[in-house]
N, C-alpha and C positions, 0 to 999 in steps of 0.2 A: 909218751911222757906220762907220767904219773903226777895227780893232784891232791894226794894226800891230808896234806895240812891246810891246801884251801878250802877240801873238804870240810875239814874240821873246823876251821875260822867260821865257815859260811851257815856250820848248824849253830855256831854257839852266838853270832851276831842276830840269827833267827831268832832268839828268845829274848833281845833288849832291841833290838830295831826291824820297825814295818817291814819284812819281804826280805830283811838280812843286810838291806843296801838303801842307802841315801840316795840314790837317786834310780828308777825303775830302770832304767836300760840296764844297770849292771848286774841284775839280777839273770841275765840270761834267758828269760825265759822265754825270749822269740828263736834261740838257738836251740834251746834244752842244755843239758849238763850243770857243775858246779862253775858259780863264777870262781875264776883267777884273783886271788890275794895278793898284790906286789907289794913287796920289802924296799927294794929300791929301783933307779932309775940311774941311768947312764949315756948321753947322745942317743941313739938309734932304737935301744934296748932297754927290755923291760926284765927284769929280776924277781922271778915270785916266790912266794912265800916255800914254794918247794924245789929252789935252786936251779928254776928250769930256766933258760935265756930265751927272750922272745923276740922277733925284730916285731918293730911298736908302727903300724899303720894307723893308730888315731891322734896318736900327738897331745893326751887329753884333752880330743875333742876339738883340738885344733890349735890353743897358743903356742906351743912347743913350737913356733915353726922353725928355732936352731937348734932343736934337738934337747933334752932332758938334761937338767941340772949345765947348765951353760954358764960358764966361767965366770963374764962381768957379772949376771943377771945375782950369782950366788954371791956373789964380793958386796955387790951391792947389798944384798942384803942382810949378810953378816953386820957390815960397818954399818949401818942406818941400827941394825938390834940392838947397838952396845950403846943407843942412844935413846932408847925406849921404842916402845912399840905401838903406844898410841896417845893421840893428846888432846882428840878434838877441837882442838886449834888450828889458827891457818901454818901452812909450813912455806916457806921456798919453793919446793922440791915440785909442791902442788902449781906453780906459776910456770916452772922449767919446763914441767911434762908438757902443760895444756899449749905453752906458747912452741914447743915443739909440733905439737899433733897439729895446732893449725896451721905452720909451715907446712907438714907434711900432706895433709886432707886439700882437697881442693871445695873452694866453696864456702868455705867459713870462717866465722870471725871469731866464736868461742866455744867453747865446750866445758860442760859439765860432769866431774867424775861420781860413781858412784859404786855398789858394790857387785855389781852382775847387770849380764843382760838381760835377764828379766826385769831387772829392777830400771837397767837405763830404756827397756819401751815400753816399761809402766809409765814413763815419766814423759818421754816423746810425746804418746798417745797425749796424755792428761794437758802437756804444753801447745798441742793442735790444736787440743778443743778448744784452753783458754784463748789460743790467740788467734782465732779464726769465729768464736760465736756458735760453735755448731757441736751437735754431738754424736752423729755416728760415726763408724769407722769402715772400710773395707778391707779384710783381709782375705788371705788366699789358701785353699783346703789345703793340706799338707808341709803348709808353713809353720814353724815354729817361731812363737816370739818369744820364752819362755810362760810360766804358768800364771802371770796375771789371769784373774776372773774373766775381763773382756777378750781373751784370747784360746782360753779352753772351750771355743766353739766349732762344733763342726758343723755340715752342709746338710739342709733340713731337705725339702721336696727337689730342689735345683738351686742353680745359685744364684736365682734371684728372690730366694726366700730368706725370710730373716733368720738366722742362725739359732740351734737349738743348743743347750750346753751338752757340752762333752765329759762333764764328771760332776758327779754329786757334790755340791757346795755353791755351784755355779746357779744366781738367779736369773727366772726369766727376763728379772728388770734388765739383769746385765747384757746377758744374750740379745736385747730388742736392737741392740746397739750395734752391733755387730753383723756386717751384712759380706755374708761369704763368696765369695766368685772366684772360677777356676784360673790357676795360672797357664800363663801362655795362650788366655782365651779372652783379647780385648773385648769382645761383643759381651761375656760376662761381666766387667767393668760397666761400659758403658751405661746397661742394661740400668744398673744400679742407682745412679745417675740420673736416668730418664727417668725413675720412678721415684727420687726422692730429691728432688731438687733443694738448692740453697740447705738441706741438711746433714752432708756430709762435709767431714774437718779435713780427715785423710785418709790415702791409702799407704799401707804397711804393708811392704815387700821384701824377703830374701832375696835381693838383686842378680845373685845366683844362688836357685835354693840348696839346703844342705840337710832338710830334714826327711828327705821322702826319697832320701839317696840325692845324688849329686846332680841337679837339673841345672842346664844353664836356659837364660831366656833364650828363643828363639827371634830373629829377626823382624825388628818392628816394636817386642810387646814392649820392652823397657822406653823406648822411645813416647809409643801409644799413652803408656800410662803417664809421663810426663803431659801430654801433652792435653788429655782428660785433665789432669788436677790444673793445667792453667787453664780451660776454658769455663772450669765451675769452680775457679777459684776456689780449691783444695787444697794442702797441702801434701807431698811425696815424701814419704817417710822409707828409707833404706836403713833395714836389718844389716848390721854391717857384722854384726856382733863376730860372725865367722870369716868374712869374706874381707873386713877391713885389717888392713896392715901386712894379709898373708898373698892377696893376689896382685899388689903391689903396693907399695907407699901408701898411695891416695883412695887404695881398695877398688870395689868395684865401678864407685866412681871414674874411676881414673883408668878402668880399664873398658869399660861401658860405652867411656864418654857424654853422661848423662848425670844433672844436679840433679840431687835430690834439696828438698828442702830440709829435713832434718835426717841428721844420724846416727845410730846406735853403732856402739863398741862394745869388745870384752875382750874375752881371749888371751890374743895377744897382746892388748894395750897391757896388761895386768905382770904379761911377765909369767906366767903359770901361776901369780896369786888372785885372790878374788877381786877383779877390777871392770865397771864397765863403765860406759859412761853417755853421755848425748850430744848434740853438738848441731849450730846452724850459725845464720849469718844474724848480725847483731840484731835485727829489726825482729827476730822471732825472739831471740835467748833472751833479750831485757825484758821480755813479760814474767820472766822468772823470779821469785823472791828472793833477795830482797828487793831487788829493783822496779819487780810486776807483781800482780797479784798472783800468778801464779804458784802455787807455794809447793815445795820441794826439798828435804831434807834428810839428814843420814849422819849420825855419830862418825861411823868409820870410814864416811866417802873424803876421799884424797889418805886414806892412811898412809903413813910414809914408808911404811917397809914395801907396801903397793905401790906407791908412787916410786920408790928407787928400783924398787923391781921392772915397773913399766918405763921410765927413763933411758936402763940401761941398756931393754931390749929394742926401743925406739929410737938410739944414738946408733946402735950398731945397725939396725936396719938402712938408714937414714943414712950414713957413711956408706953402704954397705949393699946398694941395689941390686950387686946379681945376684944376690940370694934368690932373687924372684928368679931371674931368668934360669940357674941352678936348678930351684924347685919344679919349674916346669918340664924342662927337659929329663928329669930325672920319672916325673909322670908320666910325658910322653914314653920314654923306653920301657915303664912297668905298663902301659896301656899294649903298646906295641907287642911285648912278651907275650902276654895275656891274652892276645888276638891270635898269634901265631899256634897258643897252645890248646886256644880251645875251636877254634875254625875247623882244623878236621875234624873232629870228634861230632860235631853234626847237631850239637845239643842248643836249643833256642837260648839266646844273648843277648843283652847290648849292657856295651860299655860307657858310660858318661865322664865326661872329663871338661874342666877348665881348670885353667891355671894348674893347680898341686893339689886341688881337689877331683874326686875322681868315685864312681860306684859301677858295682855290679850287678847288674839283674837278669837273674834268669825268665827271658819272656822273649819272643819273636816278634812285639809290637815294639814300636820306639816308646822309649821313657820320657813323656814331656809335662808330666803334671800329678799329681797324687795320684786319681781314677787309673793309669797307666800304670804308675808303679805297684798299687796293689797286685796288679796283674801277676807278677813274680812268680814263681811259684819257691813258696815257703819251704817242703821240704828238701828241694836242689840245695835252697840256701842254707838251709841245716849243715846237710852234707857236705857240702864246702867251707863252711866255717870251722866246723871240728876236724874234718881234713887236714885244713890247714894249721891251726892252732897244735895239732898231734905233731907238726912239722917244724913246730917252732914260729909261725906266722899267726900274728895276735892282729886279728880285724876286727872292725867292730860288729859288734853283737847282734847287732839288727839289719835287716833287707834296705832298711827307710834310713839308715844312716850314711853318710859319705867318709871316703876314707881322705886323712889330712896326711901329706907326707912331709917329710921335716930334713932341715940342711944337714943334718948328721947320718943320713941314709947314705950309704954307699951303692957304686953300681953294682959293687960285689952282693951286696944285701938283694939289691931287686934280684939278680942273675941266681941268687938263692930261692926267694921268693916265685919267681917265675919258674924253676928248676922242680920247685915242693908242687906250683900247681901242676905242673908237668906230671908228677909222679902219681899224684890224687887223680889225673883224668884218665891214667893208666888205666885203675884200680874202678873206676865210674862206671 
């Protein structure tokens, strides 16, 4: 495949935006190459700027989970445009979605929309502290909450050191707050705990992570951490932002079997626009203003073209349950391919999967926490990424990212997909 005109987009976007890309992953540069410029989008497939057709393994990222430019989702949002597009006022639309998601969410009585998930666990975190008195946090190395200040920290001597910032702008004031421990490693939790009594609000977790490649918890740890934050009277804060709406209805909640006390959305809720939002049971949310002191706010949170966008794709989910079970089975068979294809060939492996999320890594240890997945080795993953992308299979960019698959994926598409890696481990 030739990339010609991405080429060209991506020197002339270098001269008026940071690194050519709004956001670092798209920049490629854990892959090498030019990034991919798409024109448009289609179910399954991605259309770039140099007429190449791609089958799409990130879903942007993961709300796509019925596939690109999806029929109600676009109706919806035509007819809501012909009626303006924003008003900072209350709508309807904003009462229909929320009192839908709390049907569908187990565990809660309200929720709050806003405009990403970054912004809805800027807001969790800030609603803990209010309503609990306390002000550290714990999070887990290789977690992503998006780039709030309290969250660009990574793991300083061990992880029961207080957190060092991860990027220039971040202060130490922020970073004191922040107390890191590894995932799928309760004794790092505890640990935390022991040493700072009555001063932690919560712990914030990807319930199954999605940033460090696709880790699901291991047996016990989600349970453990539950059961940490009731005996130091904490709060359990689940990242949903990826994993809510795509691993079933009620997200990982509901496939966990484990409350959290509060939770973040995005993604999906949004419909592919920008939507995220928080959500818990009434006794934590009424600390929120204007009810609580807690204060929390946003011009464009409930905008309605967002809001009919996320309706449309939460009616159809909501009707529409085996999507999930579709989406899974549909991972299972690309997981299964993938094993068969690369098993002989001898080369060190593992594959992570739950539900319709799913990674690869090239390492011979199991992948159960960041420290693990660095292990990877970077250049394999190079070479299979452009491999494959040469083949028509667009993954995502990075070792530490999880692939999301979507209801518009054909079996035909995996047996393609599986067929291209086949041909690349040929050539390996």
């Amino acid at each position: 495949m030739q990339y010609q005109r991405s080429s060209a987009l991506f020197e002339s976007a270098q001269k008026v935006i940071p690194g050519g890309v709004n956001s670092p992953v798209r920049a490629f540069q854990a892959v090498g190459g030019t990034p991919i410029f798409v024109q448009k989008a289609k179910g399954a497939y991605l259309y770039d700027e140099d007429d190449n057709l791609l089958i799409d393994y990130i879903s942007s990222w993961g709300p796509m989970i019925l596939g690109h430019a999806f029929g109600p989702v676009i109706e919806a949002v035509k007819e809501r445009a012909d009626k303006g597009t924003s008003y900072g006022m209350p709508t309807e639309l904003e009462t229909q979605i929320a009192e839908l998601a709390v049907q569908m969410i187990p565990n809660i009585d309200k929720i709050r929309m806003v405009n990403s998930g970054t912004e809805a666990c800027m807001s969790a975190v800030r609603l803990a502290r209010g309503f609990t008195q306390r002000e550290k946090i714990i999070k887990f190395s290789g977690c992503y909450h998006g780039h709030s200040d309290a969250f660009l920290i990574q793991a300083g001597s061990g992880a029961v050191t207080f957190g060092a910032p991860n990027s220039p702008g971040v202060t130490q004031g922020t970073a004191k707050d922040t107390l890191l421990a590894h995932y799928n490693d309760l004794e790092s939790v505890s640990q935390h705990f022991d040493q700072h009594p009555d001063q932690i609000a919560a712990i914030i977790v990807e319930p199954v992570a999605g940033n460090m490649g696709c880790i699901p918890p291991q047996a016990g740890f989600m349970e453990g951490l539950r059961k940490l934050c009731d005996n130091h009277h904490a709060l359990l804060i689940f990242d949903e932002v990826m994993t809510g709406f795509r691993l079933a209805k009620g997200g990982a909640q509901e496939t966990l079997r484990i409350n959290a006390d509060i939770m973040t959305y995005g993604k999906v809720l949004g419909g592919g626009l920008p939507v995220g939002a928080f959500a818990a049971r009434a006794e934590i949310m009424n600390h929120l203003a204007p009810e609580g002191p807690v204060y929390q706010a946003g011009t464009l949170s409930g905008n309605p073209l967002a809001m009919a966008a996320g309706l449309a794709m939460l009616n159809h989910l909501n009707e529409n349950p085996q999507v999930f079970t579709r989406l899974e089975d549909k991972t299972k068979t690309l997981e299964r391919g993938m094993i068969d294809v690369l098993d002989p060939k001898g080369i060190p492996y593992q594959i992570n999967r739950y539900g319709s999320m799913l990674s690869l890594h090239f390492t011979d240890q199991a992948v159960v926490d960041f420290k693990t997945a660095a292990l990877g080795n970077n250049e394999s993953f190079k070479k299979y990424f452009q491999g494959m992308l040469q083949q028509g299979i667009y993954l995502p960019p990075s070792a530490f990212e999880s692939y999301f698959l979507n209801d518009a994926l054909s079996y035909e598409d995996i047996d393609k997909t599986i067929s291209a890696l086949s041909t690349l481990m040929a050539k390996w």
